[in-house]
C-alpha positions in Angstrom: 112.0 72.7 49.6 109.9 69.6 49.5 108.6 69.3 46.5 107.5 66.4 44.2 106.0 66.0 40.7 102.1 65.4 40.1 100.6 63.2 37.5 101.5 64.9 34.2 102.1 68.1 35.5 105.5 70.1 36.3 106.6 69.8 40.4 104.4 71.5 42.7 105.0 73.5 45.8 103.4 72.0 49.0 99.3 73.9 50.1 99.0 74.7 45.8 97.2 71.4 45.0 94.3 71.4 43.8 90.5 69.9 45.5 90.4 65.8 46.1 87.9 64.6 43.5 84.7 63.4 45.4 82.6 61.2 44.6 78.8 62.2 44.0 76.4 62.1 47.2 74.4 59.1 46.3 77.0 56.9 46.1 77.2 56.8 49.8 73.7 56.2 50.4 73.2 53.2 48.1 76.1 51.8 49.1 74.3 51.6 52.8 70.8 50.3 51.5 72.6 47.8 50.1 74.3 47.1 53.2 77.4 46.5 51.2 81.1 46.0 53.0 83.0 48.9 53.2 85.5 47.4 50.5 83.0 47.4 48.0 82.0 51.3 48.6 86.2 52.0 48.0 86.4 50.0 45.4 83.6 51.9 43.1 85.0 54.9 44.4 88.1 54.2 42.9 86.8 52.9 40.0 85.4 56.2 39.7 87.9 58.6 40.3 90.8 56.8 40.5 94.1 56.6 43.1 93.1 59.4 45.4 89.5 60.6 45.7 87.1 61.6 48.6 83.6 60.7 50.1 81.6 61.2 52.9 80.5 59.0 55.4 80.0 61.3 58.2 79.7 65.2 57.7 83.6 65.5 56.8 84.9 63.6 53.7 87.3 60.8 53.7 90.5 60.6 51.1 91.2 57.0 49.8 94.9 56.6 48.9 95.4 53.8 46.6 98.3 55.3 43.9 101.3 53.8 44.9 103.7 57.6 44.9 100.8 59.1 47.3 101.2 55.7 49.8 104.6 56.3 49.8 104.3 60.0 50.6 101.5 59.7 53.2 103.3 56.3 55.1 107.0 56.6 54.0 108.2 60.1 53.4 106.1 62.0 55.5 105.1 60.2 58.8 105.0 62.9 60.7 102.3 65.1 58.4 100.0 61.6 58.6 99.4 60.2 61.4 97.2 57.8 64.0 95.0 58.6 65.4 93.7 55.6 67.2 93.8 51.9 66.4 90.8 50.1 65.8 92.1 47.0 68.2 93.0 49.5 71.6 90.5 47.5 73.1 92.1 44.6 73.4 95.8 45.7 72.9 95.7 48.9 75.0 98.9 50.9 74.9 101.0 48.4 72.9 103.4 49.0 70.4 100.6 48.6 67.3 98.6 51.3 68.9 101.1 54.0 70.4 101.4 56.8 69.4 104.0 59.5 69.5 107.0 59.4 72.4 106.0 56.5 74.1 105.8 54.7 70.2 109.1 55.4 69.6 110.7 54.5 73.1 108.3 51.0 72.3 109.3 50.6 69.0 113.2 51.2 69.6 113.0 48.3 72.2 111.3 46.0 70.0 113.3 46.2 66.7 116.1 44.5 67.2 113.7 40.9 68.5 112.6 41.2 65.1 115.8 41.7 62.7 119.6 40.2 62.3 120.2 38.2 65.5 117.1 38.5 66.9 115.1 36.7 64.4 118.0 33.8 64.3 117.6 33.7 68.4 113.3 32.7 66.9 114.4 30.4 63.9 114.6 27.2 66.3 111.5 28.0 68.1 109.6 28.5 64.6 111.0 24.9 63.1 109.9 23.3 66.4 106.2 24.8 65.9 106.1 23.3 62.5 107.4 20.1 63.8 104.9 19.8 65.9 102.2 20.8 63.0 103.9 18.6 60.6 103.4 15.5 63.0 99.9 16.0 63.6 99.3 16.4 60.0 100.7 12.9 59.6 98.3 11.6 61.7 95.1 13.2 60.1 96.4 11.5 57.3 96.9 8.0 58.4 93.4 8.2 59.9 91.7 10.1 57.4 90.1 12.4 59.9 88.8 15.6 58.7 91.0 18.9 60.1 90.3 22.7 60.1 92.2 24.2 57.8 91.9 27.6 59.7 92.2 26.0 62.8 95.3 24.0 62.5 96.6 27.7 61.0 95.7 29.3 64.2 96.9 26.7 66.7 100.3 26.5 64.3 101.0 30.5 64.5 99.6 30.7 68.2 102.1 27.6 68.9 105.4 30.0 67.2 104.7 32.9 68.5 103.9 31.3 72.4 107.5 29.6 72.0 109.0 32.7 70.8 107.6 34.8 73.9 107.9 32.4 76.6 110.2 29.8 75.9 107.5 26.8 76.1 105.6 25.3 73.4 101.7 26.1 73.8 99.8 23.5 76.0 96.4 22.5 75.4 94.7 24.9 78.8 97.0 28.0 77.2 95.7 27.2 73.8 91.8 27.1 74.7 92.1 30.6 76.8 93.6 32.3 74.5 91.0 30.9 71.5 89.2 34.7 73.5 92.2 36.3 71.2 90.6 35.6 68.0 87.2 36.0 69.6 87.6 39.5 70.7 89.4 40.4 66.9 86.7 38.8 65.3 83.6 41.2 67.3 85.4 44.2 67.3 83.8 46.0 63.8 80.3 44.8 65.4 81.0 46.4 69.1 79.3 49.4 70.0 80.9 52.9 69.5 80.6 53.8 73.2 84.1 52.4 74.9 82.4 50.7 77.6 79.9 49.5 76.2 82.0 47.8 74.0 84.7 46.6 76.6 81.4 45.2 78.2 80.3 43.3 75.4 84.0 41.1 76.0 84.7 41.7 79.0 84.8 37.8 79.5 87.0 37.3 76.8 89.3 40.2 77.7 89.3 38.7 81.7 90.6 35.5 79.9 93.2 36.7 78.1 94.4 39.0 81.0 94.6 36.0 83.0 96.7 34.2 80.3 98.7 37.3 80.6 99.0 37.7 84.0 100.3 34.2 84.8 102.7 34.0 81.5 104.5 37.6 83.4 104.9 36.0 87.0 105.7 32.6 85.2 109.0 34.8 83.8 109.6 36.9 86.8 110.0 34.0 88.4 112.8 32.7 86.5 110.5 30.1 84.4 112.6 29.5 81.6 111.0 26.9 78.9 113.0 24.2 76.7 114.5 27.1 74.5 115.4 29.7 77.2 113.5 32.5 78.0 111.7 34.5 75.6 110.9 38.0 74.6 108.6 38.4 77.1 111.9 38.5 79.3 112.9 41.1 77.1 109.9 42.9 78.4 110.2 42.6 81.8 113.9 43.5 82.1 113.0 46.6 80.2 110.9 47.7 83.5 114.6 47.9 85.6 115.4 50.9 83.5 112.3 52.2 82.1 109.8 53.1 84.6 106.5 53.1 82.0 107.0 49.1 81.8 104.6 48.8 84.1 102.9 45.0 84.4 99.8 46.7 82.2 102.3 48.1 79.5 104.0 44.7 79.6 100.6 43.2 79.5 99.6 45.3 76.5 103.1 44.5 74.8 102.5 41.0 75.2 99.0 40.5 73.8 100.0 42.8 71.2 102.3 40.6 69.9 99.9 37.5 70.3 97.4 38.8 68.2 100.1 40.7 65.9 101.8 37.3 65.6 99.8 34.5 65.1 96.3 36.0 63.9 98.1 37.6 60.4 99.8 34.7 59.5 97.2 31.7 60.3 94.8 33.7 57.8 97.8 34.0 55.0 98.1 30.6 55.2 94.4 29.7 55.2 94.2 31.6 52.3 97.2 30.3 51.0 95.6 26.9 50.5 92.4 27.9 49.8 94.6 29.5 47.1 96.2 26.4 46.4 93.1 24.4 46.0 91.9 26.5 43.1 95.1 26.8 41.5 96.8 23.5 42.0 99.9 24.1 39.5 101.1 26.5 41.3 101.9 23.9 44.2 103.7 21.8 41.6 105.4 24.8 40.3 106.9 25.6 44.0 108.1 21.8 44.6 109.6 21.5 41.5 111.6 24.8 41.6 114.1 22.8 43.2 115.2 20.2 46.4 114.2 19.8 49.8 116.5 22.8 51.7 117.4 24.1 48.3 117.6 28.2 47.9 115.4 28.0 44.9 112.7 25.9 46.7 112.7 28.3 49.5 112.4 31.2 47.1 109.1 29.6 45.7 107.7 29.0 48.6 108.3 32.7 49.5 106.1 33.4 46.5 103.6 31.5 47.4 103.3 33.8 50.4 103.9 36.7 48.9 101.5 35.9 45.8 98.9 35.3 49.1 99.6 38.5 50.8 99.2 40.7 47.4 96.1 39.3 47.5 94.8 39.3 50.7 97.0 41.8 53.0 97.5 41.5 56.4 97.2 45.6 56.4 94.0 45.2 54.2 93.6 49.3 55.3 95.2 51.6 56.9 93.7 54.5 58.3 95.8 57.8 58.8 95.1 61.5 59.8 96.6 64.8 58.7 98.0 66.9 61.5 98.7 69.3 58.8 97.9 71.2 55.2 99.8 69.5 52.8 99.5 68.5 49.0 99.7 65.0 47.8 100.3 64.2 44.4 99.0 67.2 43.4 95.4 67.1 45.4 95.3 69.9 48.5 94.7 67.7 52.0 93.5 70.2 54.0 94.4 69.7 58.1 92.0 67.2 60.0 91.2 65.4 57.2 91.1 61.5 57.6 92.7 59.4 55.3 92.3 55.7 54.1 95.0 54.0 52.7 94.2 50.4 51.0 96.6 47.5 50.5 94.1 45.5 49.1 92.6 48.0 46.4 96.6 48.7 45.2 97.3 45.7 45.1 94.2 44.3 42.3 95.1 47.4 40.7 95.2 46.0 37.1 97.6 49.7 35.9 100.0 47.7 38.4 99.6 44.1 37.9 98.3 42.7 35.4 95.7 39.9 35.4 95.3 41.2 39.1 92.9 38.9 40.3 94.8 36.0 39.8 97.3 33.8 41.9 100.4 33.6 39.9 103.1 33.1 42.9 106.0 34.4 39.3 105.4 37.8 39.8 107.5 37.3 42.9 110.7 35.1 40.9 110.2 36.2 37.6 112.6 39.4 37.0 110.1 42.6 36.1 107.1 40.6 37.7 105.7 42.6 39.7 105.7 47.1 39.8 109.4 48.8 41.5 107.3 51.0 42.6 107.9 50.5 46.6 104.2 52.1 47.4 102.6 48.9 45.2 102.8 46.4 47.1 102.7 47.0 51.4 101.1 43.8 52.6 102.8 45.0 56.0 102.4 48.8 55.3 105.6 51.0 54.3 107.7 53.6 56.3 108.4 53.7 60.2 105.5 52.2 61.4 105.6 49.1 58.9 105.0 45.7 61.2 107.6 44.8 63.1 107.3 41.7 62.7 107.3 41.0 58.9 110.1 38.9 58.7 108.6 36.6 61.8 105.3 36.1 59.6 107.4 35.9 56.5 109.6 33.0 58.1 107.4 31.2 60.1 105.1 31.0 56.9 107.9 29.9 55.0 109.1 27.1 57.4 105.6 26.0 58.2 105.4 25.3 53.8 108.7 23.6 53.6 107.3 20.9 56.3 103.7 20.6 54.9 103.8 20.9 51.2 105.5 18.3 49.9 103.9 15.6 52.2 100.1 16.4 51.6 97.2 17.3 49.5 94.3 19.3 50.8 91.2 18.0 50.1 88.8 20.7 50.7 84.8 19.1 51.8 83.3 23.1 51.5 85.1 26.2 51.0 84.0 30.0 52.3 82.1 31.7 49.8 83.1 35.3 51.1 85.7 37.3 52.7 85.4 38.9 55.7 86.8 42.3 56.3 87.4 42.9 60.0 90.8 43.9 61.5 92.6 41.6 58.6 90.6 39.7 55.7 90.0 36.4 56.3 87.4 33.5 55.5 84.1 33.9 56.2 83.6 30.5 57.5 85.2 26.9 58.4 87.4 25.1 55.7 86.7 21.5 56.7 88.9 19.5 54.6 91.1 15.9 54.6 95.0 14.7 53.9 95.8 12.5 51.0 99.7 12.2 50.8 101.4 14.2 48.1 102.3 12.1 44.9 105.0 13.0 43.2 
């Protein structure tokens, strides 16, 4: 019997819980007249009634999961009880991996694991370091000219250019780089678009013909034996996959393929944005990484890990994660009813200050220093928890990594204006540009 222990209480047999607290009518309603984000409405309503509690923005309420034991029980231990239901980007991934569901999610998933672990992230690591090569050198000339740079931008064109290498087998050119710019665009309009599906596929339908075309070309380019510098790339993977699976069609590949574009560069450009914006308001911690130890050194890498880490506590790449329960069940002692939705929120566990204390901060030594940050594994999911966690976590986490080791110890970021706000769309970036100059680091 499945049964697991409530806060304070003995353990509980699943459909005895008792009712999700919700949270009272009005709080909804100001919330809107405000016109508030919806961040700001889950974070009173946790404030207010704590790691799992319900409101209603429609006639049926909503369960926000932010205790660290329910995450783990909702994504980890009990998949199959909470599930997707549809992905906010189908739009402009369609049927890839990120938004499949079901059979054709696990046939998907199974293919792609093995790019993104062991062997198959060693067969990446050259692509990754020529990526931040490439950065690196045009960093040095920003510098020697004193021309201003895009923070954001050189994030973008930095994770685009690993993750293009890494699929194709060719660094990105300047014509690739400029179509697929439609990539962020589409991300960036899809909380605005209407509700209607074609309405919305409408309203970037330009975009979405530009990326298809990238698409399109990148797919013959590899069926026709197009091998780059490096040797082909996973999008051969792909496309030998069609010999013995009939569904890899040229739109699943398609979907695959801008799946992990968006999946692979737009994540982890915004860590490192924030990551210096970071940096710029908390310069010690920069020194604190470069002094941990040598250029190459184990103990330099681990602190620039934390950096990341530190980065991703804060700002997610998962900021939410929306589920649905196919079934009655009882989480941590509160009944969930069937058909109920469910929000779970990276971003609101991790600033939980029960959790980690001064939460608000950036203190990069909660990820070295032993007991720094909760066990607990449902605390901290920057790339969600259980089967459906991102595949490629340890891409993001290495190409972020690698990217450091070549830029930190040679500049400081002068910032000329920084973004005032977040915005919270399919991650949480920016809201704005972060213009900003190179001074060389001085040790």
């Amino acid at each position: 019997m499945d049964t697991e222990a409530g806060p304070g209480s003995l353990p509980y047999v699943p459909g005895t819980g008792r009712p999700v607290p919700e949270a009272e009518p009005g709080l909804v309603e100001r919330w809107r007249a405000q016109g508030g984000e919806l961040v700001e409405l889950l974070t009173q309503v946790r404030e207010r009634l704590g790691g799992i509690a319900a409101f209603r923005l429609g006639p049926t309420p909503t369960v926000l999961v932010t205790d660290p034991r329910a995450v783990q029980h909702v994504l980890a231990r009990h998949p199959e009880r909470y599930v997707k239901r549809s992905h906010r980007a189908r739009l402009l991934i369609g049927d890839g991996v990120v938004a499949a569901t079901g059979e054709p999610w696990k046939r998907q998933r199974r293919l792609l694991q093995s790019q993104f672990t062991g062997t198959g992230m060693r067969r990446y690591e050259q692509r990754i370091t020529a990526a931040a090569r490439t950065t690196a050198g045009r960093w040095a000339g920003y510098a020697r000219t004193g021309q201003t740079l895009d923070v954001g931008q050189e994030m973008r064109r930095f994770a685009l250019d690993a993750i293009w290498r890494s699929l194709t087998g060719h660094p990105l050119d300047d014509e690739t780089e400029r179509e697929l710019a439609a990539v962020a665009a589409v991300a960036a309009a899809l909380p605005t678009l209407p509700a209607d599906a074609g309405d919305a596929r409408d309203a970037v339908a330009a975009d979405l013909a530009r990326i298809d075309a990238v698409a399109r070309h990148a797919i013959e380019a590899a069926r026709g034996g197009a091998a780059g510098p490096d040797g082909p790339g996973l999008l051969q993977v792909l496309i030998d996959a069609a010999a013995e699976h009939p569904e890899y069609t040229d739109q699943l590949i398609r979907d695959e393929l801008v799946t992990l574009l968006v999946a692979g560069h737009e994540t982890t450009a915004t860590t490192l944005t924030w990551l210096y914006l970071l940096l710029d308001r908390y310069p010690a911690a920069r020194e604190q990484a470069l002094a941990a130890g040598g250029e190459g050194s184990p103990q330099r890498r681990q602190a620039m890990q934390a950096l990341v880490h530190e980065t991703l506590r804060l700002y997610p790449s998962a900021w939410i994660l929306p589920r649905y329960a196919a079934e009655d069940d009882t989480l941590a002692g509160y009944a969930i009813e069937a058909d109920t939705d469910l929000l779970i929120c990276p971003y609101l566990t991790h600033r939980d200050a029960e959790l980690w204390p001064a939460p608000e901060d950036f203190d990069p030594r909660r990820f070295i220093t032993p007991d720094g940050r909760p066990a607990h594994p449902g605390a901290y999911l920057p790339f969600g928890i259980g089967p459906r966690a991102c595949l490629g976590m340890q891409f993001a986490l290495r190409e972020s990594t690698v990217l450091l080791e070549h830029l930190l110890p040679a500049h400081t970021v002068a910032f000329q204006s920084t973004p005032t706000k977040a915005a919270y769309g399919i991650t949480v970036r920016p809201d704005g540009p972060t213009p900003a100059t190179l001074a060389p680091h001085l040790t």
